[in-house]
TORMI-287820 format. One record per residue (C-alpha): residue number from 1; x, y, z. Coordinates in steps of 0.001 Angstrom, whole numbers, plus 500000, padded with zeros to 6 digits. Last residue first. Example, Ala and Ser with C-alpha at 12.3 -4.5 7.8 and 13.67 -1.06 7.14 Angstrom:
! residues 2
+-----+--------+--------+--------+
| seq |     c1 |     c2 |     c3 |
+-----+--------+--------+--------+
|   2 | 513670 | 498940 | 507140 |
|   1 | 512300 | 495500 | 507800 |
+-----+--------+--------+--------+
This chain:
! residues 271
+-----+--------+--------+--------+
| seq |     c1 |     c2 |     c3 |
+-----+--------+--------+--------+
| 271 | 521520 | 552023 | 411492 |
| 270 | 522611 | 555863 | 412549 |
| 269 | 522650 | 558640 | 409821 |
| 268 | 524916 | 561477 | 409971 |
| 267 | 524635 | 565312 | 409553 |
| 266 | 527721 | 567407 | 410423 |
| 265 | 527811 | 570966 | 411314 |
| 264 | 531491 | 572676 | 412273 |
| 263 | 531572 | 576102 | 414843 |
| 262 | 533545 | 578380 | 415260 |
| 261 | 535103 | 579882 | 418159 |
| 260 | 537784 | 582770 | 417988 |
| 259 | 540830 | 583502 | 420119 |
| 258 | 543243 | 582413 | 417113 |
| 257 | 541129 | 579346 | 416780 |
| 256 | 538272 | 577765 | 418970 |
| 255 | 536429 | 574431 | 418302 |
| 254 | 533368 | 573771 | 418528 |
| 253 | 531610 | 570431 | 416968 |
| 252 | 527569 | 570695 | 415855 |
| 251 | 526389 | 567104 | 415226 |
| 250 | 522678 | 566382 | 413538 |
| 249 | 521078 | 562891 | 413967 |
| 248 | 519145 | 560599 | 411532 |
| 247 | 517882 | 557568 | 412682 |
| 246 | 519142 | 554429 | 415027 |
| 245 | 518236 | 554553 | 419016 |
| 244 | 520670 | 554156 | 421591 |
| 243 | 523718 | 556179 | 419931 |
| 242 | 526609 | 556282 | 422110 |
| 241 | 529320 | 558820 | 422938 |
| 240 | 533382 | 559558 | 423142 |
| 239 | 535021 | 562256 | 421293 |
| 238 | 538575 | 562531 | 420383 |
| 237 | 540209 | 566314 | 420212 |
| 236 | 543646 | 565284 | 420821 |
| 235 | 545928 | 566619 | 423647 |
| 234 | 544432 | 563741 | 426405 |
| 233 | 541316 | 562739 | 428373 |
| 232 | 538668 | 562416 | 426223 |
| 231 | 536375 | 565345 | 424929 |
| 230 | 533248 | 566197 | 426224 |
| 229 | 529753 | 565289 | 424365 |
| 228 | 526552 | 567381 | 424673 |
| 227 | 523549 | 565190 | 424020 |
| 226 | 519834 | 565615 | 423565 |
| 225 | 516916 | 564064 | 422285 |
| 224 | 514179 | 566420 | 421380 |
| 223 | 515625 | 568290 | 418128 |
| 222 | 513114 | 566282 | 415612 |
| 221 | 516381 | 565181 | 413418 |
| 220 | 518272 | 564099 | 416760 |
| 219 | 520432 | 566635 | 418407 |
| 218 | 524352 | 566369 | 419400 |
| 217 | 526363 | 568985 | 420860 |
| 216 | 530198 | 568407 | 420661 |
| 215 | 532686 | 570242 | 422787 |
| 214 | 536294 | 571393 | 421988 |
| 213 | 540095 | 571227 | 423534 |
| 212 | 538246 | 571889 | 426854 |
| 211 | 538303 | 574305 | 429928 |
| 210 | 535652 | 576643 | 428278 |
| 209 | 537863 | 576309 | 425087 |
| 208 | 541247 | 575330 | 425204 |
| 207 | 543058 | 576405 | 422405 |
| 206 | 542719 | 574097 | 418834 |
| 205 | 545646 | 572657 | 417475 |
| 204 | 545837 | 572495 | 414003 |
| 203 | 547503 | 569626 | 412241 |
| 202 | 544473 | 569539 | 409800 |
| 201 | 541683 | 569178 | 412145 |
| 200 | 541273 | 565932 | 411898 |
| 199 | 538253 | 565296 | 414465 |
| 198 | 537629 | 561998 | 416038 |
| 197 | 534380 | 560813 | 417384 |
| 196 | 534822 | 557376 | 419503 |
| 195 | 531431 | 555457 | 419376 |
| 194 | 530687 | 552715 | 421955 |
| 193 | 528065 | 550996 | 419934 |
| 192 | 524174 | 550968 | 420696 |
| 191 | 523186 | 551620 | 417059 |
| 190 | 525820 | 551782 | 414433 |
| 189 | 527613 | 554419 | 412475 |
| 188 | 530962 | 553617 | 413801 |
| 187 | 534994 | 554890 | 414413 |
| 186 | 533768 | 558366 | 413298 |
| 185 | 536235 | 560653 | 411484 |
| 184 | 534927 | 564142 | 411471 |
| 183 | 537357 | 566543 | 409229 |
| 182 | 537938 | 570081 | 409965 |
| 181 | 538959 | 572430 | 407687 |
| 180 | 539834 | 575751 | 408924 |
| 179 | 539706 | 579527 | 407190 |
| 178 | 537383 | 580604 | 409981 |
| 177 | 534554 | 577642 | 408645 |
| 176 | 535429 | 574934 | 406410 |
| 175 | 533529 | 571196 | 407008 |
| 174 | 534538 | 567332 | 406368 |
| 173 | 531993 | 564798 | 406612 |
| 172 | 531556 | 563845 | 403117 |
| 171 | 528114 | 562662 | 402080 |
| 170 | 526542 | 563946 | 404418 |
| 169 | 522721 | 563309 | 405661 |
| 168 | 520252 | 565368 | 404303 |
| 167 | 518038 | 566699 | 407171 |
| 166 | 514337 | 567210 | 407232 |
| 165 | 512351 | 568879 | 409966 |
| 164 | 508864 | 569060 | 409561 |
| 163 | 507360 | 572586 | 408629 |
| 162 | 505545 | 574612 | 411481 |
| 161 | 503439 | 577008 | 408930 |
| 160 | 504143 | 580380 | 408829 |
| 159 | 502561 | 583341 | 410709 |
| 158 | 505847 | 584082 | 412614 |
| 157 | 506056 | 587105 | 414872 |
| 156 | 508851 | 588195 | 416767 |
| 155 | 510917 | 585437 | 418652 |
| 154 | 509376 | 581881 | 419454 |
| 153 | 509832 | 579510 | 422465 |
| 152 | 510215 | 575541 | 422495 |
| 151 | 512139 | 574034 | 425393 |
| 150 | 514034 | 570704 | 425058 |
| 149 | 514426 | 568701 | 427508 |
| 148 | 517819 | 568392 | 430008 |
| 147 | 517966 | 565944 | 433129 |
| 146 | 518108 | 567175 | 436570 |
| 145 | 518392 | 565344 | 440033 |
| 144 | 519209 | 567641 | 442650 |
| 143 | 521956 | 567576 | 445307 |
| 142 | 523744 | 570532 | 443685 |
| 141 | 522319 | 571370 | 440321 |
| 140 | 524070 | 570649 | 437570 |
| 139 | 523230 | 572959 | 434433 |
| 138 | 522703 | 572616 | 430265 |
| 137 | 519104 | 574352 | 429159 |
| 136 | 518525 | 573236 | 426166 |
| 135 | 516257 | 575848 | 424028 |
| 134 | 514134 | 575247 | 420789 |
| 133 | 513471 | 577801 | 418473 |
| 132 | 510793 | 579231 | 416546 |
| 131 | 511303 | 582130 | 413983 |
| 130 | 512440 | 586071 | 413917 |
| 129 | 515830 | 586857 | 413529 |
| 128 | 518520 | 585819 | 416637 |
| 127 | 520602 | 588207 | 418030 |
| 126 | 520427 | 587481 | 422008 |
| 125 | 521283 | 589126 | 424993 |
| 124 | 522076 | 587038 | 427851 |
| 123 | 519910 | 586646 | 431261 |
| 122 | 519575 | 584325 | 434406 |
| 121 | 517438 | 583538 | 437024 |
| 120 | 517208 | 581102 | 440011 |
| 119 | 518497 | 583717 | 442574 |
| 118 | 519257 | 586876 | 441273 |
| 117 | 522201 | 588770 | 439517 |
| 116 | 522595 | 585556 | 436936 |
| 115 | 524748 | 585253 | 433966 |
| 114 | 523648 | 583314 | 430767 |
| 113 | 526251 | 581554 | 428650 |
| 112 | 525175 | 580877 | 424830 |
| 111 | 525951 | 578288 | 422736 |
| 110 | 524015 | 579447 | 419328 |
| 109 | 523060 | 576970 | 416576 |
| 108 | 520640 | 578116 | 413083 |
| 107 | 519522 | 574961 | 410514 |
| 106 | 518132 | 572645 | 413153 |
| 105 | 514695 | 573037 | 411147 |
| 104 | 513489 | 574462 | 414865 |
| 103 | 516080 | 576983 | 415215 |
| 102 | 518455 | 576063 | 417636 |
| 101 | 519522 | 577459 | 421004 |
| 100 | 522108 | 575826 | 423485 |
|  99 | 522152 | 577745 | 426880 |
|  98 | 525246 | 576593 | 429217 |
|  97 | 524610 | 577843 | 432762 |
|  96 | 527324 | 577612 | 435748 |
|  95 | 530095 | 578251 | 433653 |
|  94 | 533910 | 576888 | 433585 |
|  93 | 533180 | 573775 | 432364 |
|  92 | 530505 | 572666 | 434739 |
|  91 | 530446 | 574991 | 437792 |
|  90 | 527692 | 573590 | 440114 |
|  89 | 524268 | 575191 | 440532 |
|  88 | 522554 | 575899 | 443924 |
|  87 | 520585 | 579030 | 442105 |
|  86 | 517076 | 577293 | 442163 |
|  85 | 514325 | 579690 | 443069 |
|  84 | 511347 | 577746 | 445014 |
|  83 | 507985 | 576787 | 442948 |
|  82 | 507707 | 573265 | 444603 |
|  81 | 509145 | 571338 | 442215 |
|  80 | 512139 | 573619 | 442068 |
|  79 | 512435 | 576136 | 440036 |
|  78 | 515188 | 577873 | 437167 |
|  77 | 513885 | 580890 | 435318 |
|  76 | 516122 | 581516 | 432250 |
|  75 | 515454 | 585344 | 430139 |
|  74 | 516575 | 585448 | 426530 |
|  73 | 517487 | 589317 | 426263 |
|  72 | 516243 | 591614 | 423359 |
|  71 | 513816 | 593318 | 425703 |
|  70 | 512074 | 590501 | 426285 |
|  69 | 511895 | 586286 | 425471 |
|  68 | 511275 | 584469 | 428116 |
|  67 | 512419 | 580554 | 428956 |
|  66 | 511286 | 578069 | 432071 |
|  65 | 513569 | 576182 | 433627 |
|  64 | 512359 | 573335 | 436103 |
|  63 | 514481 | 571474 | 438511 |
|  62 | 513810 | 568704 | 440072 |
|  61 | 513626 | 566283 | 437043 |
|  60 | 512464 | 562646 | 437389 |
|  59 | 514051 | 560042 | 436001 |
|  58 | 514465 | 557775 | 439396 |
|  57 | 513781 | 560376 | 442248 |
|  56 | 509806 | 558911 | 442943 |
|  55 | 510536 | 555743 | 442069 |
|  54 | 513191 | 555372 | 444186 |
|  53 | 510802 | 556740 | 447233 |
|  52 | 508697 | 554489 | 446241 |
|  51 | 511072 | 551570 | 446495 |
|  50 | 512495 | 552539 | 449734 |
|  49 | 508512 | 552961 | 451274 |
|  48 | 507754 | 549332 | 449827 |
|  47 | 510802 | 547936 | 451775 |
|  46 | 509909 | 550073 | 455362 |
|  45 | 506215 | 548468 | 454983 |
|  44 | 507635 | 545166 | 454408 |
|  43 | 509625 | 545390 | 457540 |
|  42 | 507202 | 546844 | 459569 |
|  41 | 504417 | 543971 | 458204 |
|  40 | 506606 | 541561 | 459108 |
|  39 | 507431 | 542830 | 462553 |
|  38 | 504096 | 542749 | 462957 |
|  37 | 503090 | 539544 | 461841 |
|  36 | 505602 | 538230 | 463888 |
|  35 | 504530 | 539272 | 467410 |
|  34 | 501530 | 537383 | 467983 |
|  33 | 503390 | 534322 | 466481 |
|  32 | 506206 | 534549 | 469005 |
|  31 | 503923 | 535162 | 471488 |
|  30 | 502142 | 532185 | 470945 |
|  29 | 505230 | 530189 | 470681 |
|  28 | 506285 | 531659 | 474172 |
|  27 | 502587 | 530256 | 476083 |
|  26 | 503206 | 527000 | 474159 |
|  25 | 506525 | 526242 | 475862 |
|  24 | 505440 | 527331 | 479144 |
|  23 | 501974 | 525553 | 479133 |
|  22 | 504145 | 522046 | 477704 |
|  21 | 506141 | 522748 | 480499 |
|  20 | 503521 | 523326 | 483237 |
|  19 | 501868 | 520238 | 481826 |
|  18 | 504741 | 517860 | 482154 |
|  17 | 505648 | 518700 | 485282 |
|  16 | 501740 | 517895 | 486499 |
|  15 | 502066 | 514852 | 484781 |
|  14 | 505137 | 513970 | 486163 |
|  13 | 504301 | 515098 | 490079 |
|  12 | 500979 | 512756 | 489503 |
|  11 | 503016 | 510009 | 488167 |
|  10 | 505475 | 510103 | 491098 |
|   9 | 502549 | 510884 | 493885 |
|   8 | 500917 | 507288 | 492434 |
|   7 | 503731 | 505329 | 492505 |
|   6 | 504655 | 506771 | 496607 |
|   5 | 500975 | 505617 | 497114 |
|   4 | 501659 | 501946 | 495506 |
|   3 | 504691 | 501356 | 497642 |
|   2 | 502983 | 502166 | 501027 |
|   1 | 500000 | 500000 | 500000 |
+-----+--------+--------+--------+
C-alpha cells in the first residue's frame, strides 16, 4: 500500500511537470506568432517605402527652367518642384549655365552663357531673327536630380506654317569655317556601339575652350533628344558617345582658333 501511494505521487508530480512545460513552451510560441506579423508587416512596409521613394527620384527632374523672350534678352527661370528659386548650381566647364539654342529646322546653333544677379534667374542678349526655336538648358544642380528637355519659344512674329524637319545626311563629313577644315572621322555608324568621334583638324591645334580642347552637341532630326559630348582625356580632340536609338542625327563640333570659336555641322545617319 505504502509502495503503491509513493507510485501514484510520482506520476501525479510527472504529469503535472509535464503540463507546466508544455503551458510554458506553448505560452512563448504564441507570442512569438503574435509578434511576427508585425514585425513583418514593419519590415515590408519600410521595403515598399524605399522603392517608392526610388521611384519617385528615378528620372524625374527637380528642377524646372522656364524661357522668356524681352527686351532683346533670353530670360532663364530655374524652380524647384515646389515653385522655390534654384541658384545651387555647380560649375561645369567653367560656367554655371550653358544655353544651346536652335532653330526648329536645326539649321541656326548658338551656345550661349547666361549670367545671373538673382536667385534662380539668368539673362544674355540674344541676336537671333524672327522664327521658333528650341532651348537646352545645360546645368548641375547641387543635390538635385536634373535631366535636360528641350524648350520651344518663338521670337517676333511668325505666321508660317511649322514645317517638319528634314536633314540630308553627308556625304563627306569634312567642314570649312574661319579659314579651317575640319574633318569628322567616326569609328561607327551603328546603334548601341561605343562610338569614339575623332576630328582631323588639319595639324591644328585648337586652344582650350571653356576648359576643353572642343565640345560636341548632338540633336536628333526632331531636336528632342539631347547630348553634349566632352572630349577624352588627352591633347587630341577625340570624342566619346553612344547612339541608343538608330535615325538621323545632327552634330555641331566647337572648336576655337586664334581667340575665335567656330563652329562645324555634320549630319549622319545611325543604322
Amino acid at each position: 500500500m505504502k509502495k503503491w501511494a509513493i507510485t501514484a505521487l510520482v506520476y501525479l508530480l510527472v504529469v503535472v511537470g509535464g503540463y507546466y512545460v508544455y503551458a510554458s513552451f506553448a505560452e512563448i510560441e504564441s507570442h512569438n506568432e503574435t509578434k511576427a506579423p508585425h514585425n513583418q508587416e514593419a519590415e515590408s512596409s519600410h521595403g515598399q517605402e524605399h522603392e517608392e521613394n526610388d521611384e519617385n527620384h528615378d528620372g524625374i527632374s527637380e528642377v524646372i527652367p522656364t524661357l522668356q523672350v524681352e527686351n532683346g534678352e533670353l530670360m532663364i527661370t530655374l524652380t524647384d518642384l515646389a515653385g522655390n528659386p534654384v541658384s545651387d548650381l555647380e560649375v561645369n566647364h567653367e560656367k554655371l549655365l550653358h544655353l544651346i539654342v536652335v532653330s526648329t529646322d536645326l539649321k541656326e546653333y548658338k551656345h550661349l552663357h547666361p549670367q545671373t544677379n538673382e536667385p534662380g534667374v539668368f539673362k544674355v542678349a540674344h541676336s537671333l531673327h524672327a522664327g521658333e526655336y528650341k532651348a537646352f538648358v545645360d546645368i548641375k544642380p547641387t543635390g538635385k536630380s536634373y535631366k535636360v528637355v528641350p524648350i520651344s519659344f518663338m521670337v517676333g512674329e511668325n505666321h508660317n506654317e511649322h514645317e517638319v524637319v528634314s536633314l540630308t545626311v553627308d556625304t563627306e563629313l569634312t567642314k570649312e569655317a574661319g579659314g579651317h577644315t575640319v574633318k569628322l572621322l567616326p569609328s561607327s555608324l551603328k546603334v548601341n556601339e561605343d562610338i569614339q568621334l575623332t576630328f582631323d583638324l588639319g595639324g591644328y591645334t585648337p586652344e582650350q575652350y571653356l576648359g576643353a580642347l572642343g565640345h560636341v552637341v548632338i540633336l536628333d532630326q526632331k531636336g528632342d533628344n539631347y547630348i553634349h559630348v566632352h572630349p577624352l582625356e588627352g591633347n587630341e580632340p577625340v570624342f566619346a558617345t553612344k547612339f541608343t536609338e538608330p535615325g538621323v542625327y545632327k552634330i555641331w563640333a566647337e572648336f576655337k582658333f586664334s581667340g575665335q570659336v567656330f563652329v562645324y555641322p555634320y549630319v549622319v545617319e545611325i543604322k
